[in-house]
C-alpha positions as CSV (number, residue, x, y, z in Angstrom):
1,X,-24.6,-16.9,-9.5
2,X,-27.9,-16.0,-10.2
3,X,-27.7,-15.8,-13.9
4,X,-26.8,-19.3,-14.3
5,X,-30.4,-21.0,-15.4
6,X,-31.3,-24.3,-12.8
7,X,-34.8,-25.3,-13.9
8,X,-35.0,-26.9,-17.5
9,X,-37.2,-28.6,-20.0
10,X,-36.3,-31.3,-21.6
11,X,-36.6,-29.7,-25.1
12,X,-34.9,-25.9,-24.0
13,X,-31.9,-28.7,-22.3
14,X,-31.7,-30.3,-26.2
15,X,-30.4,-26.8,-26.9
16,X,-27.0,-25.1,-26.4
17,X,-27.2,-22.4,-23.7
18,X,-24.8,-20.2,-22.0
19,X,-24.8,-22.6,-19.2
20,X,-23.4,-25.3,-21.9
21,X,-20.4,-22.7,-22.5
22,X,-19.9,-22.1,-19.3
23,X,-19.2,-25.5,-18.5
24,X,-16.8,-26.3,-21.3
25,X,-14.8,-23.2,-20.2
26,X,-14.9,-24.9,-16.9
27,X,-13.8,-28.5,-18.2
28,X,-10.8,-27.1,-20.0
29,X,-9.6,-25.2,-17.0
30,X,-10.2,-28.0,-14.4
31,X,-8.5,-30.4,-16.4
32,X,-5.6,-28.9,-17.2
33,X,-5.6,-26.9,-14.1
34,X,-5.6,-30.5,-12.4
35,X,-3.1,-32.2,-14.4
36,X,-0.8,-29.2,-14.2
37,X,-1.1,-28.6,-10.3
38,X,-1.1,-32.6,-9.9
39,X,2.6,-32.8,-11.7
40,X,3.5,-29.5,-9.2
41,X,2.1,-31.0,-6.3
42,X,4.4,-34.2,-6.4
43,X,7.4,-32.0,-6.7
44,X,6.4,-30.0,-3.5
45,X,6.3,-26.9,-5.3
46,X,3.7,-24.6,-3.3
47,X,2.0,-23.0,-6.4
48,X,1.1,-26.5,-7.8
49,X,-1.3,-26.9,-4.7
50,X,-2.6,-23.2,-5.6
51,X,-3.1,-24.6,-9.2
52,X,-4.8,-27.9,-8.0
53,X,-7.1,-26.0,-5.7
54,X,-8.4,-23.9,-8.6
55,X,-9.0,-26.9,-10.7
56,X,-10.9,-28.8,-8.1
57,X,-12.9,-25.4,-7.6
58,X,-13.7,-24.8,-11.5
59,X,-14.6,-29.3,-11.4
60,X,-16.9,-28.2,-9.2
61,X,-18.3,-25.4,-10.6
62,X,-18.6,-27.5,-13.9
63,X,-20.9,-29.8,-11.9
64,X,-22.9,-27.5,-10.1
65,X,-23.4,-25.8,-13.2
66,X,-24.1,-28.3,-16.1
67,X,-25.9,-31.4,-13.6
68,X,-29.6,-30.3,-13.6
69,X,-29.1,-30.1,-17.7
70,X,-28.2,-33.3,-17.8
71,X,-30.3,-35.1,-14.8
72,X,-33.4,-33.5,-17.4
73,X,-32.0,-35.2,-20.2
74,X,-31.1,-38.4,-18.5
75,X,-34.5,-38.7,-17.2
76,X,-36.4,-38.1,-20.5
77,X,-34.1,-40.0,-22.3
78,X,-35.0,-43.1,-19.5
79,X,-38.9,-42.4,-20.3
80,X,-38.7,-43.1,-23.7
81,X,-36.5,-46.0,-23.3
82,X,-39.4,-47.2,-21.1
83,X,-42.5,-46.6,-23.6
84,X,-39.9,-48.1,-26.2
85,X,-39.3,-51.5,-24.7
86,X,-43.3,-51.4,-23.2
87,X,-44.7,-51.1,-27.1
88,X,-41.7,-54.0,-28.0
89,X,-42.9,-56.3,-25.2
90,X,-46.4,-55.6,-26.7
91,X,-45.6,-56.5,-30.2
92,X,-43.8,-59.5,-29.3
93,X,-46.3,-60.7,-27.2
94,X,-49.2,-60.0,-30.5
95,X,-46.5,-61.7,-32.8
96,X,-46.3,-64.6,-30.4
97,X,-50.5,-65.3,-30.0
98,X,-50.3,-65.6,-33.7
């Protein structure tokens, strides 16, 4: 799958993408592909194991896909958090020596 982007920014991961579509197409087939080949499974009907293979592959796929989007986002999201409570520490601290 070499046309599926890996490396992001975290201003071009702000943005929708193909990758972002790819990956809701993937979410609404593994789920319903799991909940249908679940209900199949318990009734030891052989295409429901068919059906709950394919939704654990497209779960996957969904991961492999859309997790280096979000681990970008995550991680800036987590560095402004930081400089947020850093320059709150620091105005409590000036408010307190007053």
């Amino acid at each position: 799958m070499a046309f599926i982007r890996r490396a992001w920014t975290p201003e071009s991961a702000d943005e929708l993408h193909k990758e972002d579509w790819l990956a809701i197409l993937f979410s609404v087939i593994a789920y319903t592909a799991i909940l249908v080949g679940s209900a199949m499974s318990a009734l030891l009907m052989p295409l429901g194991f068919v059906i709950l293979a394919i939704g654990i592959f497209c779960t996957i796929a969904m991961y492999w896909i859309i997790d280096p989007k979000l681990k970008v986002v995550s991680s800036e999201y987590e560095k402004k958090q930081k400089d947020y409570l850093l320059k709150l520490e620091e105005i409590q601290k000036w408010v307190a020596s007053k």
